[in-house]
N, CA and C atoms of all chains as a GROMACS GRO file, in nm:
protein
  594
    1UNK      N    1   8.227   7.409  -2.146
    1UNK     CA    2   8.130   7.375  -2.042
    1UNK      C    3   8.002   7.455  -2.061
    2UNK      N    4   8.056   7.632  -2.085
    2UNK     CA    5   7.909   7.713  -2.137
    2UNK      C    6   7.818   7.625  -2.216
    3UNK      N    7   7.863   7.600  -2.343
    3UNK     CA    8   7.833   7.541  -2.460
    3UNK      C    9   7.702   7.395  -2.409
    4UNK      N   10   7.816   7.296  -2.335
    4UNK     CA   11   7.718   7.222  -2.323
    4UNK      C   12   7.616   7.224  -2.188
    5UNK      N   13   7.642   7.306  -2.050
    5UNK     CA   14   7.536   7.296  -1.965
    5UNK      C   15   7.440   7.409  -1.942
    6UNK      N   16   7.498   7.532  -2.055
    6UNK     CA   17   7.434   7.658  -2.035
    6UNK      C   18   7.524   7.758  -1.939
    7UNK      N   19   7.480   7.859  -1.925
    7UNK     CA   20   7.502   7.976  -1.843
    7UNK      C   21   7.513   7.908  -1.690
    8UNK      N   22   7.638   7.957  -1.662
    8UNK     CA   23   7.650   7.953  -1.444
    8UNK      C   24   7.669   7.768  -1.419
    9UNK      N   25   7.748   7.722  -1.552
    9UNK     CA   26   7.721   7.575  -1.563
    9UNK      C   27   7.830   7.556  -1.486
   10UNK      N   28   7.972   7.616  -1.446
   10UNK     CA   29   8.060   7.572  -1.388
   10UNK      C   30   8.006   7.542  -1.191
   11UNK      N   31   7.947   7.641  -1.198
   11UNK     CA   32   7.853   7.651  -1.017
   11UNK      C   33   7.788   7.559  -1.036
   12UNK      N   34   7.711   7.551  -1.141
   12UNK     CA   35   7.564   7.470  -1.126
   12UNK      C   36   7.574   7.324  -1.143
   13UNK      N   37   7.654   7.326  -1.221
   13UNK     CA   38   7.682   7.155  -1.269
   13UNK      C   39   7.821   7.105  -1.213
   14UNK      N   40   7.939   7.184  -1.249
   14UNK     CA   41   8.086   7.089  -1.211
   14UNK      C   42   8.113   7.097  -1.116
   15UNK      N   43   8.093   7.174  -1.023
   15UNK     CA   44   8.187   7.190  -0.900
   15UNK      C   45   8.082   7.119  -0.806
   16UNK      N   46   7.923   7.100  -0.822
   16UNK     CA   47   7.841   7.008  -0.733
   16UNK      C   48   7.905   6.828  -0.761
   17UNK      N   49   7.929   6.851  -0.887
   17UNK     CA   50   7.914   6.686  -0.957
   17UNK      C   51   8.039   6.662  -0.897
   18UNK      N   52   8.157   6.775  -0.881
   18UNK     CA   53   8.292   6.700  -0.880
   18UNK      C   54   8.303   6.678  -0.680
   19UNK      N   55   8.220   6.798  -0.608
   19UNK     CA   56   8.228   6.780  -0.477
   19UNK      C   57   8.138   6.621  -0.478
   20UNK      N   58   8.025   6.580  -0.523
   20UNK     CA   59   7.970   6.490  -0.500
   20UNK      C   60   8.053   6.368  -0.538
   21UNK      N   61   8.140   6.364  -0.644
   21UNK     CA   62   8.205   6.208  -0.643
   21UNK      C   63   8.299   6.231  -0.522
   22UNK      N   64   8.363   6.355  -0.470
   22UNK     CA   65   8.463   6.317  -0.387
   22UNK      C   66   8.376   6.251  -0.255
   23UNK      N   67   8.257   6.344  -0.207
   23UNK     CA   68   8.177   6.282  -0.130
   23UNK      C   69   8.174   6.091  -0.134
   24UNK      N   70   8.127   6.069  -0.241
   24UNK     CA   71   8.064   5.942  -0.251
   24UNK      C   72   8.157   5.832  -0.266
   25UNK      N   73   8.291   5.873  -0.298
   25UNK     CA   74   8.437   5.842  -0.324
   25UNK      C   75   8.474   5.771  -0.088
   26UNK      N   76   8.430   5.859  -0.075
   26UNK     CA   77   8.470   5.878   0.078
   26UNK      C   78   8.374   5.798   0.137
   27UNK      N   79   8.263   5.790   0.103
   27UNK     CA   80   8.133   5.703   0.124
   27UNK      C   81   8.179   5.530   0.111
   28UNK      N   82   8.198   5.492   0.001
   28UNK     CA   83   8.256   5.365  -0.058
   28UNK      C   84   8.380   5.358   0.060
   29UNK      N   85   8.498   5.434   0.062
   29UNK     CA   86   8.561   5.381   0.142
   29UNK      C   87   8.552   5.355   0.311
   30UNK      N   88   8.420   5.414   0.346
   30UNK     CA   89   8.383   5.350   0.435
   30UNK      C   90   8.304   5.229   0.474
   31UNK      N   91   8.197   5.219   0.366
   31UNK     CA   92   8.144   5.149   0.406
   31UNK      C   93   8.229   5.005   0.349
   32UNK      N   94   8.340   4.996   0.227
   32UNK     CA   95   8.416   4.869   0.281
   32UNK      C   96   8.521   4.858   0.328
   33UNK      N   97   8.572   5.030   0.434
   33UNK     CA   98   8.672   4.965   0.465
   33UNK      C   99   8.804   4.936   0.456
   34UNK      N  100   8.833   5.066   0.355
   34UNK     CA  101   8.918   5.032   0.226
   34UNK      C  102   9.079   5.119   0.341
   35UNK      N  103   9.135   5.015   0.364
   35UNK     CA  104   9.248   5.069   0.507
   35UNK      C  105   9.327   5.065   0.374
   36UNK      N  106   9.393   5.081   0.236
   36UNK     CA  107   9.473   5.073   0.148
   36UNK      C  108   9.495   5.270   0.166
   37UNK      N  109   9.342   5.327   0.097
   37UNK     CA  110   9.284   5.419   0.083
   37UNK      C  111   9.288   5.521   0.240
   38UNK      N  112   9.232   5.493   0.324
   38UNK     CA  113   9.262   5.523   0.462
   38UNK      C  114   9.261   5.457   0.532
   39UNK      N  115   9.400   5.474   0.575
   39UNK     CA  116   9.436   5.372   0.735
   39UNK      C  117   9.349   5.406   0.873
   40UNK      N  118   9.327   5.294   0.909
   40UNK     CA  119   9.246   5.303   1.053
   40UNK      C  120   9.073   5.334   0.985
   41UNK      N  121   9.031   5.339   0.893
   41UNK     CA  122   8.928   5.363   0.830
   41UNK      C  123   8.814   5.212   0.901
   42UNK      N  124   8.908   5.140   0.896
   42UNK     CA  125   8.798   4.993   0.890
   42UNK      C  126   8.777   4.982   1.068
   43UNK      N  127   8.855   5.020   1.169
   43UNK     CA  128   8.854   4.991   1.294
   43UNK      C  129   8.712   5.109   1.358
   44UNK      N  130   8.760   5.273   1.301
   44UNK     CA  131   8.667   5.351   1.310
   44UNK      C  132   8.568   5.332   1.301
   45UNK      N  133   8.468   5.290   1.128
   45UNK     CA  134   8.363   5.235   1.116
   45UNK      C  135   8.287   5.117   1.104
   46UNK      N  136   8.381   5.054   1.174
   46UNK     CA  137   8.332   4.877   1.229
   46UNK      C  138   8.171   4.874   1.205
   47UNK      N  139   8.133   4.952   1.318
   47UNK     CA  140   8.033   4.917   1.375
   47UNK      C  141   7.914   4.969   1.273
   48UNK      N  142   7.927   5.053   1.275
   48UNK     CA  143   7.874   5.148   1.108
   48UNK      C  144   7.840   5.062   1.011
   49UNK      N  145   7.936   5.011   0.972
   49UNK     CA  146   7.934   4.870   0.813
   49UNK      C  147   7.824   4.778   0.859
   50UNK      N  148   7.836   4.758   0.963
   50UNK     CA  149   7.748   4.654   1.044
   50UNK      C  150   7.632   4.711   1.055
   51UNK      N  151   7.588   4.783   1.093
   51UNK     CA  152   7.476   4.854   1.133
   51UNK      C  153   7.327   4.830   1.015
   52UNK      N  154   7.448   4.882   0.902
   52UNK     CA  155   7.366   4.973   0.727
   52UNK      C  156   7.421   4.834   0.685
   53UNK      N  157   7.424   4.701   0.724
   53UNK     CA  158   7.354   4.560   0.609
   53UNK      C  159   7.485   4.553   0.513
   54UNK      N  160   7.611   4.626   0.551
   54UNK     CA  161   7.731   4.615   0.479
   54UNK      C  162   7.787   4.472   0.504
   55UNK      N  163   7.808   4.370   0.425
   55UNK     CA  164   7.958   4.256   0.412
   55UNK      C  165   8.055   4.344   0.534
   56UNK      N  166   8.105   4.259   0.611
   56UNK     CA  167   8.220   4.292   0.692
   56UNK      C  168   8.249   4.199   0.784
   57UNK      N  169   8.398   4.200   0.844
   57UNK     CA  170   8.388   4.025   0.940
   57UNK      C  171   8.417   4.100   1.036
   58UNK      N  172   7.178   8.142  -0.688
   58UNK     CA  173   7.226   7.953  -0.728
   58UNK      C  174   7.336   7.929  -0.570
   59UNK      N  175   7.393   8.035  -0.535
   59UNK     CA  176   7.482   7.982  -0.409
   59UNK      C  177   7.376   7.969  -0.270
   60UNK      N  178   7.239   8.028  -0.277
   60UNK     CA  179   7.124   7.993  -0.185
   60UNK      C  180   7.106   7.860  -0.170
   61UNK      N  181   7.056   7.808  -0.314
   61UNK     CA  182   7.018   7.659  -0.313
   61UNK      C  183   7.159   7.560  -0.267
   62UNK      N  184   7.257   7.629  -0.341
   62UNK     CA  185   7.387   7.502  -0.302
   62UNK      C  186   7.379   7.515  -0.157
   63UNK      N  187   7.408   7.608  -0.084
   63UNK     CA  188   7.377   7.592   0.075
   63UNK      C  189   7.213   7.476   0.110
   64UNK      N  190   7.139   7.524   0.073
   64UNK     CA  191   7.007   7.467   0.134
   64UNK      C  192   7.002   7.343   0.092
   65UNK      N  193   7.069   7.293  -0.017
   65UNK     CA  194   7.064   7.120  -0.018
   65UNK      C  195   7.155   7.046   0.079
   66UNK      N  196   7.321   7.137   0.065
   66UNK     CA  197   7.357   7.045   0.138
   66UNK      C  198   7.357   7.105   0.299
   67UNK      N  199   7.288   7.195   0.354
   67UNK     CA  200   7.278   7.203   0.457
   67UNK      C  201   7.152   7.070   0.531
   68UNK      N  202   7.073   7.087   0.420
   68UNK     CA  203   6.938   7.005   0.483
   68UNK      C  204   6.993   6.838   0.446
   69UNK      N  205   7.107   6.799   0.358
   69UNK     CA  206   7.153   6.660   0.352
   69UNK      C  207   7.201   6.629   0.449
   70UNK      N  208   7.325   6.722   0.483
   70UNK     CA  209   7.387   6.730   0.608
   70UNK      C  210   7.318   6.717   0.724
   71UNK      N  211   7.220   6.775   0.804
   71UNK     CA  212   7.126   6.805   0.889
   71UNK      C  213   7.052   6.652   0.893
   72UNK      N  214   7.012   6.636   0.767
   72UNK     CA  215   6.916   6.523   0.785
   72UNK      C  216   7.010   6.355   0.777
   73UNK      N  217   7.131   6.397   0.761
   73UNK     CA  218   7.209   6.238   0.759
   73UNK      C  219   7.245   6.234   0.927
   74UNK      N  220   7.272   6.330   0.983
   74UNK     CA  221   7.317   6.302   1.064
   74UNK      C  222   7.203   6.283   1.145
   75UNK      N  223   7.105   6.338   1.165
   75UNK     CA  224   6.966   6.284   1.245
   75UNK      C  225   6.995   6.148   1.197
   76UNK      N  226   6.996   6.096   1.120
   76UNK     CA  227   6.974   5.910   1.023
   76UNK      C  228   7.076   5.863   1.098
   77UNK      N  229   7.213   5.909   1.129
   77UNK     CA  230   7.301   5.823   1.193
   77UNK      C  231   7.271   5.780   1.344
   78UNK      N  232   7.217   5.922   1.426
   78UNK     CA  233   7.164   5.836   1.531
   78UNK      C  234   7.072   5.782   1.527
   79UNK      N  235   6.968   5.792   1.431
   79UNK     CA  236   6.854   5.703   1.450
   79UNK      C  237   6.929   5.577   1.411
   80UNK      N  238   6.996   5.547   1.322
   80UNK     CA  239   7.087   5.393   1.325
   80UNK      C  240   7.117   5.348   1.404
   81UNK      N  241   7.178   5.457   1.495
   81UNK     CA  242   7.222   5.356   1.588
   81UNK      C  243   7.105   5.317   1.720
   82UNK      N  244   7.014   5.401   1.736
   82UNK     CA  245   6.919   5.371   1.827
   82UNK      C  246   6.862   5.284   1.765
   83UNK      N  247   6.808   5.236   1.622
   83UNK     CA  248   6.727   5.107   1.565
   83UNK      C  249   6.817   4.974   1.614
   84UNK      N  250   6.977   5.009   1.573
   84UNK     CA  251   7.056   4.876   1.589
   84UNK      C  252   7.034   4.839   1.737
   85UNK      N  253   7.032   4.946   1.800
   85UNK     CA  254   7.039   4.880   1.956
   85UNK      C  255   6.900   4.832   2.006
   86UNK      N  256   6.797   4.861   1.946
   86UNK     CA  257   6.688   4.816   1.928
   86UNK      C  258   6.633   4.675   1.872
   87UNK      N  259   6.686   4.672   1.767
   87UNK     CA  260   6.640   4.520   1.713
   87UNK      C  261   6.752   4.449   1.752
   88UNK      N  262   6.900   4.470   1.772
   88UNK     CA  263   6.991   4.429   1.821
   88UNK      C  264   7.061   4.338   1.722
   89UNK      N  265   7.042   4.401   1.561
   89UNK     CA  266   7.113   4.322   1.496
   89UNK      C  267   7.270   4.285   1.491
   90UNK      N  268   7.301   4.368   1.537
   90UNK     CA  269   7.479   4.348   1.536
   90UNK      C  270   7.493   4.446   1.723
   91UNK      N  271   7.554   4.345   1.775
   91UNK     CA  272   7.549   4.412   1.933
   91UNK      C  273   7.705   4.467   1.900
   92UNK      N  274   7.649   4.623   1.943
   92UNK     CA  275   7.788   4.674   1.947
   92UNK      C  276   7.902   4.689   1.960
   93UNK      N  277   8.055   4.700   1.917
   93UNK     CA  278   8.178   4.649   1.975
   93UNK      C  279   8.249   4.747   2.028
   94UNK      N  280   8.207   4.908   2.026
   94UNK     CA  281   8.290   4.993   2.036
   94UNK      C  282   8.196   5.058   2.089
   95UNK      N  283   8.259   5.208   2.162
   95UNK     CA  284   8.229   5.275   2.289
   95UNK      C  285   8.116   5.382   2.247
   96UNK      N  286   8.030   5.409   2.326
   96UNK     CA  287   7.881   5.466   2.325
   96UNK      C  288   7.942   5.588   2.233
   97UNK      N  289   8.069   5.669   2.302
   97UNK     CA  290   8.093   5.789   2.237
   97UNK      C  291   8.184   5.752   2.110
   98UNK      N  292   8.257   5.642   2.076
   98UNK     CA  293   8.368   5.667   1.969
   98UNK      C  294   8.189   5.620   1.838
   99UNK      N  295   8.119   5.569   1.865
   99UNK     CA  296   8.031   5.522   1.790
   99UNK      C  297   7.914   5.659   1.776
  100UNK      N  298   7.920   5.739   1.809
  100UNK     CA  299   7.835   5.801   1.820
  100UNK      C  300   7.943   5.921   1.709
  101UNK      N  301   8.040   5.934   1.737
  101UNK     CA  302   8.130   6.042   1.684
  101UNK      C  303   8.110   5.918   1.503
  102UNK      N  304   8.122   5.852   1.470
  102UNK     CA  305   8.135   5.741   1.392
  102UNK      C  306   8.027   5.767   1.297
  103UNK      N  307   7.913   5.728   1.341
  103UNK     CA  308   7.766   5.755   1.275
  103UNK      C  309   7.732   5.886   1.281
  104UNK      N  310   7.788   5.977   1.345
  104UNK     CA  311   7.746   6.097   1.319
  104UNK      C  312   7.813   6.149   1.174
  105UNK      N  313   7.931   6.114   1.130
  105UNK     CA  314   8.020   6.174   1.034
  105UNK      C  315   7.980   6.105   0.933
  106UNK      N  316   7.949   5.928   0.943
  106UNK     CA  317   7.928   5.838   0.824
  106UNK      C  318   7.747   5.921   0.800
  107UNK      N  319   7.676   5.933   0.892
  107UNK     CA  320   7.496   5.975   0.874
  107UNK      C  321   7.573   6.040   0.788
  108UNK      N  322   7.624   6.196   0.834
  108UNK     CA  323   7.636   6.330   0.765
  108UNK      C  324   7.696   6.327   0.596
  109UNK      N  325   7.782   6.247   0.555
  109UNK     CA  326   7.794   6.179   0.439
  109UNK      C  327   7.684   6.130   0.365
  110UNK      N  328   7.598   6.032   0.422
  110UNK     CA  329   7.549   5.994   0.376
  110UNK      C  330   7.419   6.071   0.341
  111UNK      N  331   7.398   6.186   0.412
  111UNK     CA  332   7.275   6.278   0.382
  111UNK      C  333   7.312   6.350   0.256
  112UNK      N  334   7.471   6.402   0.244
  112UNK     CA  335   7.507   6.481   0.166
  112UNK      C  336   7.486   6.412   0.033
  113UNK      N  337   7.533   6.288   0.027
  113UNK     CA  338   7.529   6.215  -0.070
  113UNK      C  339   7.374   6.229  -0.150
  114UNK      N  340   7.290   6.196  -0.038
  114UNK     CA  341   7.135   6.160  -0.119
  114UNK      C  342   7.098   6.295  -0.133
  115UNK      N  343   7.125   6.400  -0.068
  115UNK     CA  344   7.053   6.501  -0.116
  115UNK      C  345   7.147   6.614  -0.229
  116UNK      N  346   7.256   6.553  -0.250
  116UNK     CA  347   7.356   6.607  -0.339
  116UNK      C  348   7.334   6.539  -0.481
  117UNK      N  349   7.258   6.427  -0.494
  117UNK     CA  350   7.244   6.320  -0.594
  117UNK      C  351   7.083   6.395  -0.629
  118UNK      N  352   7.044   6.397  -0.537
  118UNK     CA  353   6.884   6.474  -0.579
  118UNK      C  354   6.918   6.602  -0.668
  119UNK      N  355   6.963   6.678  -0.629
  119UNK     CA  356   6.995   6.834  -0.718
  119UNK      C  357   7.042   6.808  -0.816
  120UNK      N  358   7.136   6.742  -0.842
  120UNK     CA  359   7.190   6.733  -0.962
  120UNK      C  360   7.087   6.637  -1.085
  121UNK      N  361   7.023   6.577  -1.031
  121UNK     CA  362   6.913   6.423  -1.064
  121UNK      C  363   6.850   6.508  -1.068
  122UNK      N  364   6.821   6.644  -1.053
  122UNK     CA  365   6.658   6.691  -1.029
  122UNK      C  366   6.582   6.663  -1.170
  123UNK      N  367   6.629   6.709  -1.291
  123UNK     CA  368   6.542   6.670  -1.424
  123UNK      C  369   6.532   6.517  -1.458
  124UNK      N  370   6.592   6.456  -1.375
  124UNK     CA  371   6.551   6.311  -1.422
  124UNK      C  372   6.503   6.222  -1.279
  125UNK      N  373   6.481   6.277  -1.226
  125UNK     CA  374   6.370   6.158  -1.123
  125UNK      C  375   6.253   6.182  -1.152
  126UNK      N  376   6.213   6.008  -1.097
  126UNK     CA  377   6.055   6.019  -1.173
  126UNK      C  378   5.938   6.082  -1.118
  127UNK      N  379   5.962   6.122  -0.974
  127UNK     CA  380   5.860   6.111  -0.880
  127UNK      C  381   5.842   6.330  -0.886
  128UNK      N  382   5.710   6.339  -0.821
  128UNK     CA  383   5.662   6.505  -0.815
  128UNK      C  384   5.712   6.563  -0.693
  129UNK      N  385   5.679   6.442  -0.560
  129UNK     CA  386   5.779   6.494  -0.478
  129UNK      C  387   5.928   6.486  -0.415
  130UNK      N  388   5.964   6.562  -0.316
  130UNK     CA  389   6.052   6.548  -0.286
  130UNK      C  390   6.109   6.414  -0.242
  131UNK      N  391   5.980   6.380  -0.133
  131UNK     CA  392   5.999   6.262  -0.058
  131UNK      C  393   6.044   6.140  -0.090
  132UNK      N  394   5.916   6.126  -0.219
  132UNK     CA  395   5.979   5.987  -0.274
  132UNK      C  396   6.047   6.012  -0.374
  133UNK      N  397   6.152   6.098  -0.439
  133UNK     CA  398   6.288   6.124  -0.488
  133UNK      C  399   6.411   6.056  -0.409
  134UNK      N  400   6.362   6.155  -0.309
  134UNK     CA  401   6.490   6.102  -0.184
  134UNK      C  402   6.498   5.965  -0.133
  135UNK      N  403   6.415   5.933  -0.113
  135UNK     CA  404   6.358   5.771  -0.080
  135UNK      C  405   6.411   5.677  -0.208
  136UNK      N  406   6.396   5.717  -0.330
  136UNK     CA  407   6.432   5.635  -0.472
  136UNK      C  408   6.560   5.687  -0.423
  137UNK      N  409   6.691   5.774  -0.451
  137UNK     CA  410   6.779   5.786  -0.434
  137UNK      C  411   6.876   5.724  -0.343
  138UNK      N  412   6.828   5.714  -0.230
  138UNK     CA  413   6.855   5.700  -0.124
  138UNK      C  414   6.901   5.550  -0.093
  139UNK      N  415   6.744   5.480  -0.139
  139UNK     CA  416   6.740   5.307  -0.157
  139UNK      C  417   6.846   5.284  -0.300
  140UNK      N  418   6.832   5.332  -0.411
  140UNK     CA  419   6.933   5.290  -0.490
  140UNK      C  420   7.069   5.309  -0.447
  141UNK      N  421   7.097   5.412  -0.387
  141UNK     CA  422   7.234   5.435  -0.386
  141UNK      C  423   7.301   5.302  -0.243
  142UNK      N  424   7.213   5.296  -0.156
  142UNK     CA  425   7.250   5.125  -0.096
  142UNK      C  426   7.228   5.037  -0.167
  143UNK      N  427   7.157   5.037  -0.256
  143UNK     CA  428   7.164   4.892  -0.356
  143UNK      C  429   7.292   4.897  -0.409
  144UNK      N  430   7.305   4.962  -0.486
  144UNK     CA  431   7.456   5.000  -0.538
  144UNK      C  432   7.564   4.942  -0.455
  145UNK      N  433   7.573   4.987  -0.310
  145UNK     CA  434   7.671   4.960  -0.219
  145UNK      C  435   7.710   4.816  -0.199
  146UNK      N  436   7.552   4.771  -0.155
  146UNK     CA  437   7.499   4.672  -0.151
  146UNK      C  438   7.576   4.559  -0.256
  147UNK      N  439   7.552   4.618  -0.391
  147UNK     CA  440   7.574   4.507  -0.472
  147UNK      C  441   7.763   4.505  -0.471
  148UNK      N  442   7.787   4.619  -0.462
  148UNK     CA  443   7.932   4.591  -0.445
  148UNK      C  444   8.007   4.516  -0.323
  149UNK      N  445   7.908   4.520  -0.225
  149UNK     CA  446   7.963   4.469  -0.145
  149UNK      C  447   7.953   4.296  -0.115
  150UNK      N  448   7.827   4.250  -0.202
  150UNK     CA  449   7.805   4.089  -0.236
  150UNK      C  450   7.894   4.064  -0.309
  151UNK      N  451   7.959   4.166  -0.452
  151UNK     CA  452   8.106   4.116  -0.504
  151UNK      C  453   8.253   4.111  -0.433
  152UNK      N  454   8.236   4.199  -0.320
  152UNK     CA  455   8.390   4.204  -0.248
  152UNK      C  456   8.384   4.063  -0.164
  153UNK      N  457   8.229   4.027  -0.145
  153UNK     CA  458   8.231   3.922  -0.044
  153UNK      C  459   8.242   3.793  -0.122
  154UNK      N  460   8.201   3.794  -0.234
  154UNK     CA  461   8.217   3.682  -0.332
  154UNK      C  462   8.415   3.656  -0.389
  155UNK      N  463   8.460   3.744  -0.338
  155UNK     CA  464   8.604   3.757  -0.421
  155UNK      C  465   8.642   3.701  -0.288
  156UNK      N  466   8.625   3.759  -0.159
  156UNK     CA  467   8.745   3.775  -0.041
  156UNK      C  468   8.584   3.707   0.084
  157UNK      N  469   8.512   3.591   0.088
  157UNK     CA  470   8.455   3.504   0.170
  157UNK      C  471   8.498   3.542   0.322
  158UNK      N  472   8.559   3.527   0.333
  158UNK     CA  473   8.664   3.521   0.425
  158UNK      C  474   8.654   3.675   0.520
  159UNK      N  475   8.696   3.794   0.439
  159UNK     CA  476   8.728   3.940   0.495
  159UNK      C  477   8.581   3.979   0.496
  160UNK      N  478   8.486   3.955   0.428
  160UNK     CA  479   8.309   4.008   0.412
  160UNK      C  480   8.236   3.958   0.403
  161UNK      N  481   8.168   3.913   0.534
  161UNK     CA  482   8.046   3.826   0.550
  161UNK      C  483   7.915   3.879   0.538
  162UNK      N  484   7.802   3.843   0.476
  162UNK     CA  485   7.685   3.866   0.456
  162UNK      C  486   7.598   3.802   0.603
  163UNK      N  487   7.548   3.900   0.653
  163UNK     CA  488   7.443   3.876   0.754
  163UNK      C  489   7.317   3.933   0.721
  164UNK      N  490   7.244   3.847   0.722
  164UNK     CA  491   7.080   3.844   0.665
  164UNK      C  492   7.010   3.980   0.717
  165UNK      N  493   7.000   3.934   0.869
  165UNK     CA  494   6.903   4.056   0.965
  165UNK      C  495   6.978   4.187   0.964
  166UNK      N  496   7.089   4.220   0.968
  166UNK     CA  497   7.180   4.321   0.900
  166UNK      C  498   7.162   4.399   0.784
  167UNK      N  499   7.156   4.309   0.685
  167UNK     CA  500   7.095   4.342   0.516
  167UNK      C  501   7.013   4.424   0.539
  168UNK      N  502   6.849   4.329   0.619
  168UNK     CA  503   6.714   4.352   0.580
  168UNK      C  504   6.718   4.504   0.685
  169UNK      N  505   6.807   4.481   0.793
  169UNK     CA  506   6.834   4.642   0.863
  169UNK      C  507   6.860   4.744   0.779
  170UNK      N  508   6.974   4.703   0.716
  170UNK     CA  509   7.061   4.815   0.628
  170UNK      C  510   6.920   4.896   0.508
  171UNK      N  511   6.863   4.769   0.483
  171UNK     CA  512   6.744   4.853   0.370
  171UNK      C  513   6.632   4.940   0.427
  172UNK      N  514   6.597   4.874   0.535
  172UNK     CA  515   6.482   4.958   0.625
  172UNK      C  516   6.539   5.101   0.652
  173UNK      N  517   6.700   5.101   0.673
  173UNK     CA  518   6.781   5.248   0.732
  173UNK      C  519   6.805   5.317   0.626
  174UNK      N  520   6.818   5.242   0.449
  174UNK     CA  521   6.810   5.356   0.367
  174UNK      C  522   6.684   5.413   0.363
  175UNK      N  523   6.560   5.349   0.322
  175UNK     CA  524   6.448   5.407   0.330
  175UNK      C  525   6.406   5.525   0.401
  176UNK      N  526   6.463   5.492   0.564
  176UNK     CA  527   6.429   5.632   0.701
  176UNK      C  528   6.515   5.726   0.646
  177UNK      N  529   6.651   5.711   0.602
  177UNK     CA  530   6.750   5.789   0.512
  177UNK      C  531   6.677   5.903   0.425
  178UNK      N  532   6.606   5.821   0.300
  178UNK     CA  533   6.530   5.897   0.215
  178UNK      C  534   6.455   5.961   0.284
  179UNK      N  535   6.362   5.920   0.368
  179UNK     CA  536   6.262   6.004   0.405
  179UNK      C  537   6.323   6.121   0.534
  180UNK      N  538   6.409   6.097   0.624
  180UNK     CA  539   6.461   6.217   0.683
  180UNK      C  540   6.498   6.326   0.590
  181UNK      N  541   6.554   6.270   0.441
  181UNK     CA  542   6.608   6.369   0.374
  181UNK      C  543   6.511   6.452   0.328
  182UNK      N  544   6.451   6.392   0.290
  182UNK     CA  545   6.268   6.422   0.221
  182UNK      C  546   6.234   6.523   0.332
  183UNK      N  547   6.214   6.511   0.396
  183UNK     CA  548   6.151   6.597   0.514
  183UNK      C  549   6.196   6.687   0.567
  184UNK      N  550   6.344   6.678   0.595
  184UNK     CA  551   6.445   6.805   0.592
  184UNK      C  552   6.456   6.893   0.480
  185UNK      N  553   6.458   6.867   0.379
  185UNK     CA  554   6.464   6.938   0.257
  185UNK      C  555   6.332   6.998   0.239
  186UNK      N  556   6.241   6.971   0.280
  186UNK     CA  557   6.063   7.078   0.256
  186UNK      C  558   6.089   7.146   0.379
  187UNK      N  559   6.126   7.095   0.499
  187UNK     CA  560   6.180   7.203   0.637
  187UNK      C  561   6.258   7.251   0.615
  188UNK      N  562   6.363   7.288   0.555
  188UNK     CA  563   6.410   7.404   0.502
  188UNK      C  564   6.399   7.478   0.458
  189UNK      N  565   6.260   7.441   0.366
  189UNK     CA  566   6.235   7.519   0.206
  189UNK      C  567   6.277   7.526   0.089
  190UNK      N  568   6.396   7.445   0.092
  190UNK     CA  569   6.435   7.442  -0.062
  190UNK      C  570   6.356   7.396  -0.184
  191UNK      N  571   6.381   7.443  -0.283
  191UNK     CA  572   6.271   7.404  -0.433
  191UNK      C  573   6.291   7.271  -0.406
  192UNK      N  574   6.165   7.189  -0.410
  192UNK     CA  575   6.175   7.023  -0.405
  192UNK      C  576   6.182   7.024  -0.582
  193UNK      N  577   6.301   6.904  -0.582
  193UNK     CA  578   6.326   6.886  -0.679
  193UNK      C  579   6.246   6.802  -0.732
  194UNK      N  580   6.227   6.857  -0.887
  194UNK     CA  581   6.039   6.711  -0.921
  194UNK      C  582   6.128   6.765  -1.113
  195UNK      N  583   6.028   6.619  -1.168
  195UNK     CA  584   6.043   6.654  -1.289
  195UNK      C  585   6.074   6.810  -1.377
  196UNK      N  586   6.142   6.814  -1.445
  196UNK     CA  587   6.114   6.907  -1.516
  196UNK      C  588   6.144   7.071  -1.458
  197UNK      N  589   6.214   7.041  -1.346
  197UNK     CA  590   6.215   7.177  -1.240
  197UNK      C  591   6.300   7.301  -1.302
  198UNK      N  592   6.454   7.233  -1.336
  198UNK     CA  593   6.553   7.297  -1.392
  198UNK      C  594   6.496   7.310  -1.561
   0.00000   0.00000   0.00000
């Protein structure tokens, strides 16, 4: 990881990049909804999906 | 370096969740989708989905900082911000193209949803210079 992002690359680069897919991971399953992934997810942010121009019935 | 990791996602955080109630005060405003659920379970709702979604655009900025095109912050966050609903966006015209039925496309909704990334970007934009963090611009890192 030194090698390829430089010095302080594990702070600076992996642990932002890897918190950010889990973020954005959690993002996606809200905005479609994904009750497979988390249950009760789609009833919670109904209104939400709707709001932000999301597909939803 | 643990200064800045606080100050981005404090000011993403900070500034998504301002964006979630402003969502919901625009929706009840133009009245594109009349609400189905309770002042407070919706308010607890958009506050957690905003706060995500700040983290997201201003977590995508730091890491993006050597490759966005723009000098300032603002319209970084604003490009970020709008792409990353396009993105959504486009996935979500394919879930609706597979399953018709479970994901309906509503027009005035859409053209909502894009106007709310834009205020998105720019709350973030604006929170992030009110904080003080290094605005991320070409060439920074």
């Amino acid at each position: 990881v030194k090698v390829a992002f430089g010095e302080g690359a594990f702070w600076r680069v992996i642990v932002p990049a890897l918190a950010l897919g889990v973020i954005i991971f959690s993002a996606v399953v809200i905005v479609y909804g994904l009750e497979s992934m988390a249950p009760g997810v789609h009833d919670v942010f109904h209104d939400f999906r709707h709001v932000v121009g999301m597909p939803c019935h | 370096m643990k200064e800045s990791f606080t100050n981005f996602a404090a000011a993403g955080l900070f500034a998504g969740i301002l964006w979630g109630w402003l969502a919901m005060a625009v929706n009840a405003a133009t009245g594109a989708f009349p609400f189905e659920g309770t002042l407070v379970s919706n308010w607890a709702a958009f506050t957690a989905a905003g706060g995500l979604f700040g983290l997201i655009v201003a977590g995508a900025m730091r890491l993006l900082s050597g490759a966005l095109p723009f000098k300032g912050a603002l319209a970084n966050s604003v490009l970020v911000s709008v792409g990353f609903w396009l993105v959504l966006r486009a996935g979500g015209a394919l879930l609706s193209a597979v399953e018709p039925e479970r994901f309906h496309v509503v027009t005035l909704q859409t053209l909502q949803g894009l106007f709310l990334s834009v205020a998105l970007g720019v709350t973030v934009g604006f929170i992030w210079g009110l904080i003080g963090s290094r605005s991320p611009r070409r060439g920074a890192d």
